[in-house]
Residue frames as qw, qx, qy, qz and C-alpha x, y, z in Angstrom:
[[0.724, 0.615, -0.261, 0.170, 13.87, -34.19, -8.93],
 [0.541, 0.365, -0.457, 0.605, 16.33, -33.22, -6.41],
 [0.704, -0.521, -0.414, 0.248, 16.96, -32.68, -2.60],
 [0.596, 0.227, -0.365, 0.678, 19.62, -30.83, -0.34],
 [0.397, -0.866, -0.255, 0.166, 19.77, -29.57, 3.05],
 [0.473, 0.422, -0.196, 0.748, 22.12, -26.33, 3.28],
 [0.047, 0.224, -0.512, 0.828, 22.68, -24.36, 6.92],
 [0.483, 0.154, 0.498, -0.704, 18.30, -23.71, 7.97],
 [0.549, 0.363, -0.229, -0.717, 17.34, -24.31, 4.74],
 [0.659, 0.154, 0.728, 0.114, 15.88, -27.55, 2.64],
 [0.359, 0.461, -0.415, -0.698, 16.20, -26.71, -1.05],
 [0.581, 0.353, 0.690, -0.249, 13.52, -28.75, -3.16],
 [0.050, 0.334, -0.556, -0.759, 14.20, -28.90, -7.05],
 [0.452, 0.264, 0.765, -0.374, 10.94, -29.74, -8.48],
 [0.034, 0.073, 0.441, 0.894, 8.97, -29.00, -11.85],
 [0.158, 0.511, 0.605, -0.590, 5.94, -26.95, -11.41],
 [0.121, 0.384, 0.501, 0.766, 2.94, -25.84, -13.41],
 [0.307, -0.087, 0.256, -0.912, 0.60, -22.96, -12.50],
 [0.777, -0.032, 0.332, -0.534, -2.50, -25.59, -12.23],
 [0.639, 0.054, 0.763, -0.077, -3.09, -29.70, -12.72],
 [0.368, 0.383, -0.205, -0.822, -4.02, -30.22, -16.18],
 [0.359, 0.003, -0.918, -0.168, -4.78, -33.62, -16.24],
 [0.094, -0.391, -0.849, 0.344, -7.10, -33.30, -13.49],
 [0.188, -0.719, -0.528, -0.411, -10.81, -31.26, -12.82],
 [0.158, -0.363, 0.378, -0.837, -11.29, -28.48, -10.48],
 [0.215, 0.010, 0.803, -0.555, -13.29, -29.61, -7.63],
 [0.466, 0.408, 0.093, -0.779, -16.29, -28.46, -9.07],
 [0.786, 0.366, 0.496, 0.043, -16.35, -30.97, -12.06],
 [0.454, 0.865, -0.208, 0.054, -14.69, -27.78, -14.97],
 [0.824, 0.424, -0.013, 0.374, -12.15, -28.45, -16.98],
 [0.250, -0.849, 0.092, 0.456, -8.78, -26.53, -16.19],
 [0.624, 0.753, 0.058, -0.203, -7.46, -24.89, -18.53],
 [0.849, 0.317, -0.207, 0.369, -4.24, -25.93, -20.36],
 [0.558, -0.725, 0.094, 0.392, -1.59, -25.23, -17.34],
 [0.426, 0.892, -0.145, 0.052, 1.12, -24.22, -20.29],
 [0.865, 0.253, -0.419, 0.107, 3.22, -26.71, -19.26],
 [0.759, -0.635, -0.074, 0.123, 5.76, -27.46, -16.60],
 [0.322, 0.899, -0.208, 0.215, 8.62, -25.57, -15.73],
 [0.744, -0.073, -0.496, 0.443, 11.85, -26.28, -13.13],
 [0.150, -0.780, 0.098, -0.600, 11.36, -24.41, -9.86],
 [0.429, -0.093, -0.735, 0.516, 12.97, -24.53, -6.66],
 [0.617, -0.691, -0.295, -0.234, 11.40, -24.66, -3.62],
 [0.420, 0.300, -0.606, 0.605, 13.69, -23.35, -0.44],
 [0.675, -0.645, -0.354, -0.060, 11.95, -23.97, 3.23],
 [0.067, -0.507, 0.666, -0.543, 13.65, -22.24, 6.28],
 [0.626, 0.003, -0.778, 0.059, 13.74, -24.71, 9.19],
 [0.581, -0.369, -0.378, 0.619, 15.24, -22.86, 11.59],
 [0.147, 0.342, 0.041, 0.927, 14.62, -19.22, 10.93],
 [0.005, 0.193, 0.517, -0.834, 13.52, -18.20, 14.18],
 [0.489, 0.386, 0.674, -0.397, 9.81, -16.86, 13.47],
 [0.402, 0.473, -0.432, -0.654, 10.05, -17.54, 9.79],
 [0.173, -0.233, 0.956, 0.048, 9.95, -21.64, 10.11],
 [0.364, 0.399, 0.795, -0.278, 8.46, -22.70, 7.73],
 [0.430, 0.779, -0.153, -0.430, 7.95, -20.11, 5.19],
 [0.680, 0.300, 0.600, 0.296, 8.57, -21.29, 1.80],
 [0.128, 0.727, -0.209, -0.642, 10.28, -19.56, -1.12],
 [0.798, 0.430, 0.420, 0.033, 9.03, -20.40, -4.66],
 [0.072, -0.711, 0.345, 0.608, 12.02, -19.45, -7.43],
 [0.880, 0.446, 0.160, -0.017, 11.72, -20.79, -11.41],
 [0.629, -0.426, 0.569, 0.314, 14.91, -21.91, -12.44],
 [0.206, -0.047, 0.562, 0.799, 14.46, -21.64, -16.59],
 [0.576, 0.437, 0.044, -0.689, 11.50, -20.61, -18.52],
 [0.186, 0.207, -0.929, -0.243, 11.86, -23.97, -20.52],
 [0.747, -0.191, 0.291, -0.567, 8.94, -26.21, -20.41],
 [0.421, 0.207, -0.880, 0.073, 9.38, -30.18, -19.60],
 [0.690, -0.433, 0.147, -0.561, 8.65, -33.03, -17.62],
 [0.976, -0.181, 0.091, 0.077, 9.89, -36.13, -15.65],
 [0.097, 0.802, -0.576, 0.127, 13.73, -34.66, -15.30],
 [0.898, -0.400, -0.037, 0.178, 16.08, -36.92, -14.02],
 [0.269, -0.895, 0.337, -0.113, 19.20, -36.40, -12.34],
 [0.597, 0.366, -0.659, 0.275, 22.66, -38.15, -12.54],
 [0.726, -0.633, -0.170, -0.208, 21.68, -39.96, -9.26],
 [0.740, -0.240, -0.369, 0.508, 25.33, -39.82, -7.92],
 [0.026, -0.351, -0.022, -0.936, 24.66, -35.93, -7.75],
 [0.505, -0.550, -0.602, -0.283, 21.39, -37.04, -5.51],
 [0.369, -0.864, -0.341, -0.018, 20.91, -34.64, -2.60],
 [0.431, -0.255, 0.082, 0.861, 23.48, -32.17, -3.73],
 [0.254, 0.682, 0.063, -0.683, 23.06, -28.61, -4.78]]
């Protein structure tokens, strides 16, 4: 949905569900309704000495949705 680089960090607005539900596990079985998708950011250090790389998952509402869009002159601001 959204971008934005801020000091080490890359912040990644995104909307996440706990598993695929439109798709099969490897295996061929069904997964079970994921309970829809939610808005969670994603924040990556870059630069954090021996943390680069590490990824911090945070959910942003307890709403559920999908296919957000963004007032795109707001695009790869906080």
């Amino acid at each position: 949905m959204n971008a934005w680089g801020e000091d080490e960090r890359i912040h990644v607005d995104v909307m996440q569900a706990n598993a695929p539900a439109l798709f099969p596990r490897p295996d061929g079985s069904p997964v079970p309704e994921a309970g829809g998708l939610r808005l969670s950011r994603w924040s990556m250090d870059v630069n954090g000495g021996g943390r680069a790389g590490r990824v911090r998952q945070t959910w942003l509402s307890e709403l559920r949705g999908d296919f957000p869009r963004i007032d795109e002159r707001f695009t790869g601001q906080p």
